[in-house]
N, CA, C, O and CB atoms as a CASP TS submission, in Angstrom:
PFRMAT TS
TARGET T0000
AUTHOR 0000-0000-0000
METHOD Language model
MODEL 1
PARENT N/A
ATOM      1  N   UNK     1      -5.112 -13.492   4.372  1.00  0.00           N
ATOM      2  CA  UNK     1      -4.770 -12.863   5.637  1.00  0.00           C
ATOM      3  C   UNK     1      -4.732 -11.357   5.436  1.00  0.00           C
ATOM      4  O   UNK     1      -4.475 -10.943   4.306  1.00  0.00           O
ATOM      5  CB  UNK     1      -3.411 -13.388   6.177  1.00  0.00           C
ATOM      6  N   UNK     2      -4.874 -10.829   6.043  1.00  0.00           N
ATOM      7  CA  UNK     2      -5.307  -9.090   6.043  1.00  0.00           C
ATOM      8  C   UNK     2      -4.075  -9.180   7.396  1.00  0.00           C
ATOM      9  O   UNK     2      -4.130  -9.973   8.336  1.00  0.00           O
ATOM     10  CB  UNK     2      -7.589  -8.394   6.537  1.00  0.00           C
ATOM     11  N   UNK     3      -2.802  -7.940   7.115  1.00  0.00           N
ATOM     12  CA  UNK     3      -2.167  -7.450   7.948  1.00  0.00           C
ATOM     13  C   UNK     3      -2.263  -6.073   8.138  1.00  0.00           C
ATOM     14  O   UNK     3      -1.910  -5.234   7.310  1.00  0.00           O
ATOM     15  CB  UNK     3      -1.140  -7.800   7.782  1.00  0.00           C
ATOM     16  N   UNK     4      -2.814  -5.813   9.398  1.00  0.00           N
ATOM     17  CA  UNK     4      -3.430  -4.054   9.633  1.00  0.00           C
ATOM     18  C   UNK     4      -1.878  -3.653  10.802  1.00  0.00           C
ATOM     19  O   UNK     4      -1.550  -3.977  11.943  1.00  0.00           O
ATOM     20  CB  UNK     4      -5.761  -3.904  10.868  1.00  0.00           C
ATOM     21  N   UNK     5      -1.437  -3.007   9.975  1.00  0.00           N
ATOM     22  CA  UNK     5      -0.059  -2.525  10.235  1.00  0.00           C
ATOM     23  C   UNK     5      -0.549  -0.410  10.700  1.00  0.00           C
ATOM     24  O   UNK     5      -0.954   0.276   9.762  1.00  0.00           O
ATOM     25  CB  UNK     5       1.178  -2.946   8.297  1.00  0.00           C
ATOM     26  N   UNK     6      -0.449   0.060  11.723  1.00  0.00           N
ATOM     27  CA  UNK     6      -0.641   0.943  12.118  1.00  0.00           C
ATOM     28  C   UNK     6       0.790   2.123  12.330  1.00  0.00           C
ATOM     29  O   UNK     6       1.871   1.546  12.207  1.00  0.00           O
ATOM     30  CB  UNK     6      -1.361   0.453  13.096  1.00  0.00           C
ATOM     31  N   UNK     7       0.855   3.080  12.513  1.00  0.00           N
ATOM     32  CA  UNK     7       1.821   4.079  12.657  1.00  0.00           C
ATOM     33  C   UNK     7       2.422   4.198  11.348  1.00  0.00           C
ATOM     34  O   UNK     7       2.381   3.649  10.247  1.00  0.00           O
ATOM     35  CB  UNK     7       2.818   3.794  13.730  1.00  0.00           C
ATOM     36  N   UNK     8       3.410   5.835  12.371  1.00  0.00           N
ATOM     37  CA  UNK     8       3.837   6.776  10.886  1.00  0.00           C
ATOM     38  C   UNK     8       4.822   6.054  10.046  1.00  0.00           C
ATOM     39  O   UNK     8       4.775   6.288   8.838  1.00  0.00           O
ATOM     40  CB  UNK     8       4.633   8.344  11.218  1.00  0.00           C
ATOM     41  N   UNK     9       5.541   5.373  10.404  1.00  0.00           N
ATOM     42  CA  UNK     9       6.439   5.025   9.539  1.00  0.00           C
ATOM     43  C   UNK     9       6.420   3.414   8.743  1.00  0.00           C
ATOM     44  O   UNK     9       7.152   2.476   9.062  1.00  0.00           O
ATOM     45  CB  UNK     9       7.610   5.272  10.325  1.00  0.00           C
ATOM     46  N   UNK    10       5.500   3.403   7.768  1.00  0.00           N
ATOM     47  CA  UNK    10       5.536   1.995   6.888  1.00  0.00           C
ATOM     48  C   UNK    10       6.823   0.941   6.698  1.00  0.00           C
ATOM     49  O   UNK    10       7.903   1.428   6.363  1.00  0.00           O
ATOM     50  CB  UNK    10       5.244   2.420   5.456  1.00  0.00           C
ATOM     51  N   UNK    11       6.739  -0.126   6.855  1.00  0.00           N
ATOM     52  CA  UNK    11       7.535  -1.642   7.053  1.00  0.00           C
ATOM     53  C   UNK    11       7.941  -1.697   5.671  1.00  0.00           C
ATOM     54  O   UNK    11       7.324  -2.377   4.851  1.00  0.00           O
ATOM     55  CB  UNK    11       6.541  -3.163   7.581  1.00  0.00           C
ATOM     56  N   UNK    12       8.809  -1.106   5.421  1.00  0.00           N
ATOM     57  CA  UNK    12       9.968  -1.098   3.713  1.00  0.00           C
ATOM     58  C   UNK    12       9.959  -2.665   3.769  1.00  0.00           C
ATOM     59  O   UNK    12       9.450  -3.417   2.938  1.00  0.00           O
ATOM     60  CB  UNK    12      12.190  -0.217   3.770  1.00  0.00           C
ATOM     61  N   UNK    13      10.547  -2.965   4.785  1.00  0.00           N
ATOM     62  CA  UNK    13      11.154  -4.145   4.880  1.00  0.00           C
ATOM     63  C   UNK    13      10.254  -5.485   4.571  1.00  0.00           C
ATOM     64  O   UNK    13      10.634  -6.491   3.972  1.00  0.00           O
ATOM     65  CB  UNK    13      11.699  -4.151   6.193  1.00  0.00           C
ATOM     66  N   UNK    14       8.777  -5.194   5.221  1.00  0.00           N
ATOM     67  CA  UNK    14       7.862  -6.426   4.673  1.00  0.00           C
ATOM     68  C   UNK    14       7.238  -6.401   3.832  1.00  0.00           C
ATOM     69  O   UNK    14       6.437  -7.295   3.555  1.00  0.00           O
ATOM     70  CB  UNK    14       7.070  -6.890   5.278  1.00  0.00           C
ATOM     71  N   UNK    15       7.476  -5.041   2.967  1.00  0.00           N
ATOM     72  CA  UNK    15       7.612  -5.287   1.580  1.00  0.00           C
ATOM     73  C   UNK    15       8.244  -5.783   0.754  1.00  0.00           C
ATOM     74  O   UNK    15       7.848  -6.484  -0.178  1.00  0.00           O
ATOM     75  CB  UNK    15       7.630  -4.714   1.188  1.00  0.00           C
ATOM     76  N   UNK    16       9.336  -5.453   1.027  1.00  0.00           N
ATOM     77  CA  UNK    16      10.627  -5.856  -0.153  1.00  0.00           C
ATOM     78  C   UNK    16      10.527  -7.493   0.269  1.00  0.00           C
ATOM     79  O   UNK    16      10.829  -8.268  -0.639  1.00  0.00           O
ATOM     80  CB  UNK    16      12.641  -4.951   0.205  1.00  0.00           C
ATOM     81  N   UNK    17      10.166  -8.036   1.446  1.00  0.00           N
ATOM     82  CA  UNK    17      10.747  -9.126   1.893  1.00  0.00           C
ATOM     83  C   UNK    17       9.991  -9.811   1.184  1.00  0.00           C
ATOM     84  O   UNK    17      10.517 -10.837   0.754  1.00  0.00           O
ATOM     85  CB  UNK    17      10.857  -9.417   3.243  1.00  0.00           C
ATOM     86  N   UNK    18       8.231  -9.516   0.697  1.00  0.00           N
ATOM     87  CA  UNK    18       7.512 -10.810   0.140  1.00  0.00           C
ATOM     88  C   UNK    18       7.778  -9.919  -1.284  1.00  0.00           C
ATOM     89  O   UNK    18       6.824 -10.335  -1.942  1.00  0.00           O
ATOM     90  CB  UNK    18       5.595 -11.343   0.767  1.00  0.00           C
ATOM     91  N   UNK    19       8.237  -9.287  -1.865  1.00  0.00           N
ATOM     92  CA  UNK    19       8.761  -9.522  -3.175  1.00  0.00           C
ATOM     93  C   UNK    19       8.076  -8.032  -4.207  1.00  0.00           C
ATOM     94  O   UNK    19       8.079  -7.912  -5.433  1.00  0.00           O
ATOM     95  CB  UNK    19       8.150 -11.299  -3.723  1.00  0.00           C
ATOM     96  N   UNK    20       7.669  -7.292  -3.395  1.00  0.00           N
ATOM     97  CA  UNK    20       6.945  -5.981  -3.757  1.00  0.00           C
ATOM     98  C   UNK    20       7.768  -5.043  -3.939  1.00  0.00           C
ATOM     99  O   UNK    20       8.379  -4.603  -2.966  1.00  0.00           O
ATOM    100  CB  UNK    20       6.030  -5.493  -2.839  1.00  0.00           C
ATOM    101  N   UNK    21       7.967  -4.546  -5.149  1.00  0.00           N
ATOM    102  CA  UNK    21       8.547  -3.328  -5.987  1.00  0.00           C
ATOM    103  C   UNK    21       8.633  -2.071  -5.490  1.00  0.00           C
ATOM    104  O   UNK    21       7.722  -1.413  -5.993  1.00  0.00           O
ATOM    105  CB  UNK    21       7.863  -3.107  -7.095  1.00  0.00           C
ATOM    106  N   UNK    22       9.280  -1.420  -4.752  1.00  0.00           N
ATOM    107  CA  UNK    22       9.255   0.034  -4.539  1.00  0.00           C
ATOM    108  C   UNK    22       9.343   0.599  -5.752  1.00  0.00           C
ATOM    109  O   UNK    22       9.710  -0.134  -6.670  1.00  0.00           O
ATOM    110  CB  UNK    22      10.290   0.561  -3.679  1.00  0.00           C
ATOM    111  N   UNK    23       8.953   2.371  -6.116  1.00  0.00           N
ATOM    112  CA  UNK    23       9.562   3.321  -6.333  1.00  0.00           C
ATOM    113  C   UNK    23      10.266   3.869  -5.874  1.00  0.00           C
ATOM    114  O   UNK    23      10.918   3.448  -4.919  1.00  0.00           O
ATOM    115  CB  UNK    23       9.205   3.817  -6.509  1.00  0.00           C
ATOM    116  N   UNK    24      10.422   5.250  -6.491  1.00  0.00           N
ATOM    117  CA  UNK    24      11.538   6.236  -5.946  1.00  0.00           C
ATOM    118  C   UNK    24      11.349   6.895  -4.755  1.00  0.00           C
ATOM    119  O   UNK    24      12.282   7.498  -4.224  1.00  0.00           O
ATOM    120  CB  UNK    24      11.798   7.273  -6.817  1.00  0.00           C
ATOM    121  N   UNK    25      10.054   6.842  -4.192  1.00  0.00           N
ATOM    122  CA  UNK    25       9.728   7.319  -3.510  1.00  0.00           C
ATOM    123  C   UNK    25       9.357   6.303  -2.328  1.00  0.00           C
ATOM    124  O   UNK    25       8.786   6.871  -1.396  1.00  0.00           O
ATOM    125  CB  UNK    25       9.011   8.061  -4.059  1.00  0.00           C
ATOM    126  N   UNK    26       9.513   5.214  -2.194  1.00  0.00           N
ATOM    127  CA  UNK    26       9.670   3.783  -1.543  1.00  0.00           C
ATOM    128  C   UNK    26       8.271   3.489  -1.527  1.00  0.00           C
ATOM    129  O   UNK    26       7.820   2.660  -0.735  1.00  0.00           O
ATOM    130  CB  UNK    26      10.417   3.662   0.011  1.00  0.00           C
ATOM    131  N   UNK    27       7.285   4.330  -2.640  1.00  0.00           N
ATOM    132  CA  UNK    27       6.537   3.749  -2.701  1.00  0.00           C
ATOM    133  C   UNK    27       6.075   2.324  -3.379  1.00  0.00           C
ATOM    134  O   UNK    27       6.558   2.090  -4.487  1.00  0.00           O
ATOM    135  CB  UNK    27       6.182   4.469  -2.834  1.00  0.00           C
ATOM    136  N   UNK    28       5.319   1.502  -2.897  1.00  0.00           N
ATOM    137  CA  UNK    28       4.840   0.103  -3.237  1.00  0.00           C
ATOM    138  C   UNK    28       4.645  -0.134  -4.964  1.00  0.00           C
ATOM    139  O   UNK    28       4.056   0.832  -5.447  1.00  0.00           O
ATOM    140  CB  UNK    28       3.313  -0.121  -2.403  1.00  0.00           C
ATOM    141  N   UNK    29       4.883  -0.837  -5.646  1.00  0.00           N
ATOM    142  CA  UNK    29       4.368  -0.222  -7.720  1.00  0.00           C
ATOM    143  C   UNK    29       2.920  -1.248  -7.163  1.00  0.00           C
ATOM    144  O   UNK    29       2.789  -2.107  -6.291  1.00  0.00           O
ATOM    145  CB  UNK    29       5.898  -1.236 -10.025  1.00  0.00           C
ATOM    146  N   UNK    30       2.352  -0.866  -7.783  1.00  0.00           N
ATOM    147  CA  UNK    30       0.611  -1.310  -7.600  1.00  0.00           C
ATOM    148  C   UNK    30       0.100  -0.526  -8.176  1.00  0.00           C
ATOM    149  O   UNK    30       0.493   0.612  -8.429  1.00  0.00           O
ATOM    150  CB  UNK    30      -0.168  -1.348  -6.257  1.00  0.00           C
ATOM    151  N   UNK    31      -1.477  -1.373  -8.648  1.00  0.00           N
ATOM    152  CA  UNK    31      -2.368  -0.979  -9.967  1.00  0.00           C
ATOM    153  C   UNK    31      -2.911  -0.221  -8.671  1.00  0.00           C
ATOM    154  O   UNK    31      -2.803  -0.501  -7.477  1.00  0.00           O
ATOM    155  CB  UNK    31      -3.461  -2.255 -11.147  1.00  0.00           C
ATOM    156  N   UNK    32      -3.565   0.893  -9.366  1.00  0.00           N
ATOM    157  CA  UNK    32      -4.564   2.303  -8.836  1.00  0.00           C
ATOM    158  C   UNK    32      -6.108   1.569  -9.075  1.00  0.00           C
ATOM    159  O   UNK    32      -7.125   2.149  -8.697  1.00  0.00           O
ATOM    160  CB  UNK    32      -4.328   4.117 -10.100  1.00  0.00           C
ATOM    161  N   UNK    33      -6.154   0.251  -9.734  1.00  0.00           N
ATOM    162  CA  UNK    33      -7.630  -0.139 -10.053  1.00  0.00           C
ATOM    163  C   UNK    33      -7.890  -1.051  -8.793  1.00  0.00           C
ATOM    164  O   UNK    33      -8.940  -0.886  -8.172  1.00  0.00           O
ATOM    165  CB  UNK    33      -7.873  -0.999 -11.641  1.00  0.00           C
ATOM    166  N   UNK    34      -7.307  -1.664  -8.532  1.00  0.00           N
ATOM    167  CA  UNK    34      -7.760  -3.044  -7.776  1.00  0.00           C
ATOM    168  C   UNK    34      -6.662  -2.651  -6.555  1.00  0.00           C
ATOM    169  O   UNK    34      -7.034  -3.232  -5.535  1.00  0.00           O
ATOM    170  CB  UNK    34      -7.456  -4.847  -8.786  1.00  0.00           C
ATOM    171  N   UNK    35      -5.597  -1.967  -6.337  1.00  0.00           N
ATOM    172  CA  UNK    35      -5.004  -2.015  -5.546  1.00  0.00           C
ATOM    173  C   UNK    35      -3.884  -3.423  -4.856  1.00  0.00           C
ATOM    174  O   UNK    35      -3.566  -3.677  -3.694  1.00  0.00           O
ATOM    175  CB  UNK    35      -5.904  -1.559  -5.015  1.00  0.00           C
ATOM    176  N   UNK    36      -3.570  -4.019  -6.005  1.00  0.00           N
ATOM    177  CA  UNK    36      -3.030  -4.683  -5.812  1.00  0.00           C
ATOM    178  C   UNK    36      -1.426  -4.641  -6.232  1.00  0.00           C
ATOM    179  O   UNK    36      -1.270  -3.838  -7.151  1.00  0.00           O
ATOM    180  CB  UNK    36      -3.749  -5.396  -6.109  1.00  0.00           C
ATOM    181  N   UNK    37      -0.402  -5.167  -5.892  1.00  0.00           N
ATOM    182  CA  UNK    37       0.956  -4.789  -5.768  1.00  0.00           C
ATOM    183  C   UNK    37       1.365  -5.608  -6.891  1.00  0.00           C
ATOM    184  O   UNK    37       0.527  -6.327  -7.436  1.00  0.00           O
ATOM    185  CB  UNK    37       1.694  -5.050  -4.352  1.00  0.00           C
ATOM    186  N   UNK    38       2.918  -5.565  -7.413  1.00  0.00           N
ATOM    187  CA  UNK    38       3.418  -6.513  -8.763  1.00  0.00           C
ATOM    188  C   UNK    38       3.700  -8.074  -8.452  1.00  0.00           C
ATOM    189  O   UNK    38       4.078  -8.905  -9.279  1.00  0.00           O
ATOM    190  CB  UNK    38       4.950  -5.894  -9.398  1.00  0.00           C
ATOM    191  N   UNK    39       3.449  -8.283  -7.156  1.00  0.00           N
ATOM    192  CA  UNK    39       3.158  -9.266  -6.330  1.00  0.00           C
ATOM    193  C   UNK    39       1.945 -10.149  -6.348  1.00  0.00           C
ATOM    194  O   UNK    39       1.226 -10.019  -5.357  1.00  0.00           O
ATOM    195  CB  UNK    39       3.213  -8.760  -5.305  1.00  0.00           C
ATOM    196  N   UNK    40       1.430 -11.292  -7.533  1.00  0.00           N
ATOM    197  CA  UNK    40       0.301 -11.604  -7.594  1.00  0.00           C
ATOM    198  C   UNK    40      -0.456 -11.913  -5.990  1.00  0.00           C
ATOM    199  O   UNK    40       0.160 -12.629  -5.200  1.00  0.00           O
ATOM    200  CB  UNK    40       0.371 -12.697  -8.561  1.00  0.00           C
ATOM    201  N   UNK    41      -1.995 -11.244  -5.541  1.00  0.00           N
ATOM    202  CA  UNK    41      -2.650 -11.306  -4.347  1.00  0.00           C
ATOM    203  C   UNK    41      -1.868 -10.656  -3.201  1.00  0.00           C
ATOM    204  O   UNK    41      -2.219 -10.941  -2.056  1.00  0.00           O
ATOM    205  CB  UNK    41      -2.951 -12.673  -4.069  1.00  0.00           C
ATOM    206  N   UNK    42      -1.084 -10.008  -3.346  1.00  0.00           N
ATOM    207  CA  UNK    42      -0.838  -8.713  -2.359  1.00  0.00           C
ATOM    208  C   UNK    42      -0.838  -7.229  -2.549  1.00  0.00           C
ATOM    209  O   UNK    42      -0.036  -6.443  -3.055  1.00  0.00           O
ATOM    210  CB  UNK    42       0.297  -8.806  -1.908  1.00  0.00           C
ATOM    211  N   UNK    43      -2.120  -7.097  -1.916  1.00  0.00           N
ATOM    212  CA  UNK    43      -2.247  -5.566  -1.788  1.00  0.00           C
ATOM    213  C   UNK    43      -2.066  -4.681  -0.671  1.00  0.00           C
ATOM    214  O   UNK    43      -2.035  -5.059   0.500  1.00  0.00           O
ATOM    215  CB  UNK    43      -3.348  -5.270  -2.092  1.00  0.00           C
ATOM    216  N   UNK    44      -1.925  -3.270  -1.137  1.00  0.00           N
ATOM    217  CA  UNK    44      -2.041  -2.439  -0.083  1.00  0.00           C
ATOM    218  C   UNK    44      -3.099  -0.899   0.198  1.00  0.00           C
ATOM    219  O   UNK    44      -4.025  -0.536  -0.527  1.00  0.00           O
ATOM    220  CB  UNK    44      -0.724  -2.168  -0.044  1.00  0.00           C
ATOM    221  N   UNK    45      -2.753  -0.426   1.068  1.00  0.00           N
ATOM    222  CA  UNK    45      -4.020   0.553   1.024  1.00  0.00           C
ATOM    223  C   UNK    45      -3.684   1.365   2.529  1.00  0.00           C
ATOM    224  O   UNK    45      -2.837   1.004   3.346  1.00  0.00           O
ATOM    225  CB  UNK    45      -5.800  -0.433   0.976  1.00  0.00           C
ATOM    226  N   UNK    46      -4.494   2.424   2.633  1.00  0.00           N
ATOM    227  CA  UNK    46      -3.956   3.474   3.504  1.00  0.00           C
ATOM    228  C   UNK    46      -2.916   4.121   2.991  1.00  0.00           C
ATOM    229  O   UNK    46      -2.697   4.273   1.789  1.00  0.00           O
ATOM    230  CB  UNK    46      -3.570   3.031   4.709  1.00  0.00           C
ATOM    231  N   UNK    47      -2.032   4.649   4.206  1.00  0.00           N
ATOM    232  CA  UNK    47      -0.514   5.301   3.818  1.00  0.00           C
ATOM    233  C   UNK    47       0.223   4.737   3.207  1.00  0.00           C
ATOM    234  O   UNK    47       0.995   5.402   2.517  1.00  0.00           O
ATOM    235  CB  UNK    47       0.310   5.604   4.706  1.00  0.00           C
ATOM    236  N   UNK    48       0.306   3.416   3.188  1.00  0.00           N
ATOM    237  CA  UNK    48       1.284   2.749   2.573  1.00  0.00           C
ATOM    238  C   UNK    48       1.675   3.034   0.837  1.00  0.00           C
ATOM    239  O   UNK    48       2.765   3.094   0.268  1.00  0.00           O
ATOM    240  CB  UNK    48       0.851   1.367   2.848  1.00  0.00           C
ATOM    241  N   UNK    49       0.673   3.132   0.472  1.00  0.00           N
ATOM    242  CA  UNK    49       0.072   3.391  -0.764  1.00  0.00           C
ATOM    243  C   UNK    49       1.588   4.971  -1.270  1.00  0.00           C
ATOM    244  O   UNK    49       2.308   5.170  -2.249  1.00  0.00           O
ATOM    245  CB  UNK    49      -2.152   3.952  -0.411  1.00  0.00           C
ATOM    246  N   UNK    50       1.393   5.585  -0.115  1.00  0.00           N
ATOM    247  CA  UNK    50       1.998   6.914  -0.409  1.00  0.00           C
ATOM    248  C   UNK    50       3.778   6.602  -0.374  1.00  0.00           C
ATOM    249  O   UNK    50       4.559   7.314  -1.005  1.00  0.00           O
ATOM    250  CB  UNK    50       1.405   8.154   0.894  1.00  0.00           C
ATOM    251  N   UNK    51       4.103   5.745   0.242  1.00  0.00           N
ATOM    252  CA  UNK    51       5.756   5.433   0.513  1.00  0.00           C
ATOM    253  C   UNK    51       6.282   6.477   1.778  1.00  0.00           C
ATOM    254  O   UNK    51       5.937   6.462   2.960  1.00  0.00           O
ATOM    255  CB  UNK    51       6.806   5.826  -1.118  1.00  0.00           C
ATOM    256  N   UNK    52       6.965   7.122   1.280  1.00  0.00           N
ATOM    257  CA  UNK    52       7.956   8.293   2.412  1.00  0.00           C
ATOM    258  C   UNK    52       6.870   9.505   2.574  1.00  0.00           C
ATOM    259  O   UNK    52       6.873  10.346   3.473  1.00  0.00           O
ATOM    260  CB  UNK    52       9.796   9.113   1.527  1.00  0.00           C
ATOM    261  N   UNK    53       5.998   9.405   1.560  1.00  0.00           N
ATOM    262  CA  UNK    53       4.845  10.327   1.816  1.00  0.00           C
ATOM    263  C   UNK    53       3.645  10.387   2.390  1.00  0.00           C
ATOM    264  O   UNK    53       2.665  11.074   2.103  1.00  0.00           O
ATOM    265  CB  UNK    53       4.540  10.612   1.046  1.00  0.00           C
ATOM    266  N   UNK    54       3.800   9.680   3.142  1.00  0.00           N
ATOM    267  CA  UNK    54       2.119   9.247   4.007  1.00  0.00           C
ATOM    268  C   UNK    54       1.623  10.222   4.447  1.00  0.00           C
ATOM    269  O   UNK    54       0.445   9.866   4.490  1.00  0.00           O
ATOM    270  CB  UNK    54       2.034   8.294   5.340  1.00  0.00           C
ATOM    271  N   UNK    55       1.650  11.266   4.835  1.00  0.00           N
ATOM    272  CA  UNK    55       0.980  12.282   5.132  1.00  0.00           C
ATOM    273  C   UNK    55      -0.224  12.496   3.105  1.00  0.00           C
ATOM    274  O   UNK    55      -1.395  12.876   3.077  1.00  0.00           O
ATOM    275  CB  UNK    55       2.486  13.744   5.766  1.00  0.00           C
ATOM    276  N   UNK    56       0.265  12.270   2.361  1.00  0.00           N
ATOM    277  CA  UNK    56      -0.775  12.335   1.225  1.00  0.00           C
ATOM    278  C   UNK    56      -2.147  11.491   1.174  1.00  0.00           C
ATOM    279  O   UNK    56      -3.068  11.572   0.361  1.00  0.00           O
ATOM    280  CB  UNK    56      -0.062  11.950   0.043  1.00  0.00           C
ATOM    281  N   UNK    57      -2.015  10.760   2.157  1.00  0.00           N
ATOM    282  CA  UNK    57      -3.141   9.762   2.428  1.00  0.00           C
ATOM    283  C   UNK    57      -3.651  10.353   3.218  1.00  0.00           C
ATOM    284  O   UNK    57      -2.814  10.832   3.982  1.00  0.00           O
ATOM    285  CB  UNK    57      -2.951   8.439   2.838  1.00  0.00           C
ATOM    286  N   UNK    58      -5.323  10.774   3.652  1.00  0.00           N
ATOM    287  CA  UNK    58      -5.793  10.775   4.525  1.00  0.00           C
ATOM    288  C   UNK    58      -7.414   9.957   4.592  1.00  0.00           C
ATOM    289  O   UNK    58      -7.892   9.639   3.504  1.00  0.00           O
ATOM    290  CB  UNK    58      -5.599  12.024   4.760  1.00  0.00           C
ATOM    291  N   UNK    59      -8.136   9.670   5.738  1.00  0.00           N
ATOM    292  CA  UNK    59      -9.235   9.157   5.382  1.00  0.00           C
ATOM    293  C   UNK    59     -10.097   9.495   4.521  1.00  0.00           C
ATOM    294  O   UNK    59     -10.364   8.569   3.756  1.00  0.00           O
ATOM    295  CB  UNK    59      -9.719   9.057   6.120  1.00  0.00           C
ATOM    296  N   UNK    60     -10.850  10.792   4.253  1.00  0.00           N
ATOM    297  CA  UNK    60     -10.739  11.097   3.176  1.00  0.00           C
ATOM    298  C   UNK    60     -10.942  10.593   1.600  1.00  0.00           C
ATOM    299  O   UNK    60     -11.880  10.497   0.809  1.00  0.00           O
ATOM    300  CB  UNK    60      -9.969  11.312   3.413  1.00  0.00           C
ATOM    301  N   UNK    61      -9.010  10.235   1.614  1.00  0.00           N
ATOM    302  CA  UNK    61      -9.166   9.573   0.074  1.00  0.00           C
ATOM    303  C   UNK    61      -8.404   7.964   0.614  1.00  0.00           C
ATOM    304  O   UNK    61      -8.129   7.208  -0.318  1.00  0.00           O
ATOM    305  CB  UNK    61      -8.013  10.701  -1.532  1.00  0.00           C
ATOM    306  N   UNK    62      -8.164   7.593   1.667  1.00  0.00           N
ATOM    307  CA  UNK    62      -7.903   6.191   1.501  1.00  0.00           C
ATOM    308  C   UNK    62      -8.902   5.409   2.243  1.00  0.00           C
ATOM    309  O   UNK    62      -8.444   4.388   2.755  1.00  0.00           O
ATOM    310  CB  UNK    62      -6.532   5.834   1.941  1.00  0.00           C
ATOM    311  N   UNK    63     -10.259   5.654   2.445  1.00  0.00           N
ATOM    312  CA  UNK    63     -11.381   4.771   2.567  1.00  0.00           C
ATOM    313  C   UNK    63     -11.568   4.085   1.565  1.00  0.00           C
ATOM    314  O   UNK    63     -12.157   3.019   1.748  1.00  0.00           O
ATOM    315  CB  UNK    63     -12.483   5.308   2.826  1.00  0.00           C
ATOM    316  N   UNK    64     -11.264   4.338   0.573  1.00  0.00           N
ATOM    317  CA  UNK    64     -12.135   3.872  -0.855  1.00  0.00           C
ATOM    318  C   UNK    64     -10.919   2.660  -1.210  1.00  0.00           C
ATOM    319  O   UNK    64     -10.881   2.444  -2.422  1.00  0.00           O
ATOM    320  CB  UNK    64     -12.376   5.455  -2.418  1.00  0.00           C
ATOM    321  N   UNK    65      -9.901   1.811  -0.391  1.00  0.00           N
ATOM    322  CA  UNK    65      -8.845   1.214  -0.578  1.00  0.00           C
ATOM    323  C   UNK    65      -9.446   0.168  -0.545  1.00  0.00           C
ATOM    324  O   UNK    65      -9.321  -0.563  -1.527  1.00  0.00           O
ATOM    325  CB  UNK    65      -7.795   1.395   0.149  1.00  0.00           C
ATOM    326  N   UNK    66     -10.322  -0.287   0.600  1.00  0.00           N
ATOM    327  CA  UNK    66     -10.865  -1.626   0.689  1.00  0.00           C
ATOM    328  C   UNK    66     -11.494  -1.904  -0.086  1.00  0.00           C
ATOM    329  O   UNK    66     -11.160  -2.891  -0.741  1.00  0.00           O
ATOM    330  CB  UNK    66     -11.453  -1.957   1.562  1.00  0.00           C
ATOM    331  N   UNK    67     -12.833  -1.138  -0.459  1.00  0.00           N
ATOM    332  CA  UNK    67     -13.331  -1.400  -1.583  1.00  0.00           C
ATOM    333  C   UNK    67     -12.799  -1.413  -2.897  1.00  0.00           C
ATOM    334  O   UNK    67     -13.653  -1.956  -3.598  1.00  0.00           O
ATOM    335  CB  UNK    67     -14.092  -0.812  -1.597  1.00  0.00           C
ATOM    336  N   UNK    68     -12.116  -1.188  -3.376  1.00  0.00           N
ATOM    337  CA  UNK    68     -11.323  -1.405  -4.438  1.00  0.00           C
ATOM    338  C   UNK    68     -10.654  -2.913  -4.510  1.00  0.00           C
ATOM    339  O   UNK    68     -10.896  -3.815  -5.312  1.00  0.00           O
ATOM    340  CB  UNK    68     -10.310  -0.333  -4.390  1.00  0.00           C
ATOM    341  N   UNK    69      -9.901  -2.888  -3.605  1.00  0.00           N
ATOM    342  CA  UNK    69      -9.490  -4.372  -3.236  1.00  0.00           C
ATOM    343  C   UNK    69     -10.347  -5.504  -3.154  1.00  0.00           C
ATOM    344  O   UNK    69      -9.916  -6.593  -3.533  1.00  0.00           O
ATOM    345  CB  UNK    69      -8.965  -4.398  -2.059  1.00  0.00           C
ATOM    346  N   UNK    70     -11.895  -5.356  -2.558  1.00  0.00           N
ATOM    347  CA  UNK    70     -12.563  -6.347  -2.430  1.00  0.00           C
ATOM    348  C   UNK    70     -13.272  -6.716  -3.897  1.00  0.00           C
ATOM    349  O   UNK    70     -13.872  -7.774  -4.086  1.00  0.00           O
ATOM    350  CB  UNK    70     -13.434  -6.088  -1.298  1.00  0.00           C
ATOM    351  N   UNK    71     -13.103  -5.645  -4.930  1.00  0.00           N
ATOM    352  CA  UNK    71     -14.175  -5.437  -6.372  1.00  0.00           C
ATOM    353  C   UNK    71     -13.284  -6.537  -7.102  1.00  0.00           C
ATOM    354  O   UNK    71     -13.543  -6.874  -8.257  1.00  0.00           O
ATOM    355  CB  UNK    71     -14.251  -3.519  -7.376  1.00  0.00           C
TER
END
């Protein structure tokens, strides 16, 4: 299932809820290779990626999320 979750402020909550690791920065812990979370088969991509910092994401550099995920 692919959940396309839109706007500024990312769902802490349906993270933590299926079992995904924040940092300090409430960002998600996930590999930078495959994009996948400490959560075996859940990944993320876009802003989410950034935590409280989503403005560091832009299209740009988070196009290349899907593809990573799909490799």
């Amino acid at each position: 299932a692919v959940l396309l979750l839109t706007g500024y402020h990312p769902d802490f909550a349906l993270l933590t809820g299926a079992g995904v690791a924040l940092g300090p920065r409430r960002e998600p812990v996930f590999d930078p290779e495959t994009m996948e979370t400490n959560v075996p088969g859940v990944f993320v991509a876009g802003g989410l990626v950034a935590g409280l910092d989503t403005g560091a994401i832009f299209i740009e550099n988070g196009r290349f999320h899907g593809e990573q995920i799909v490799k």
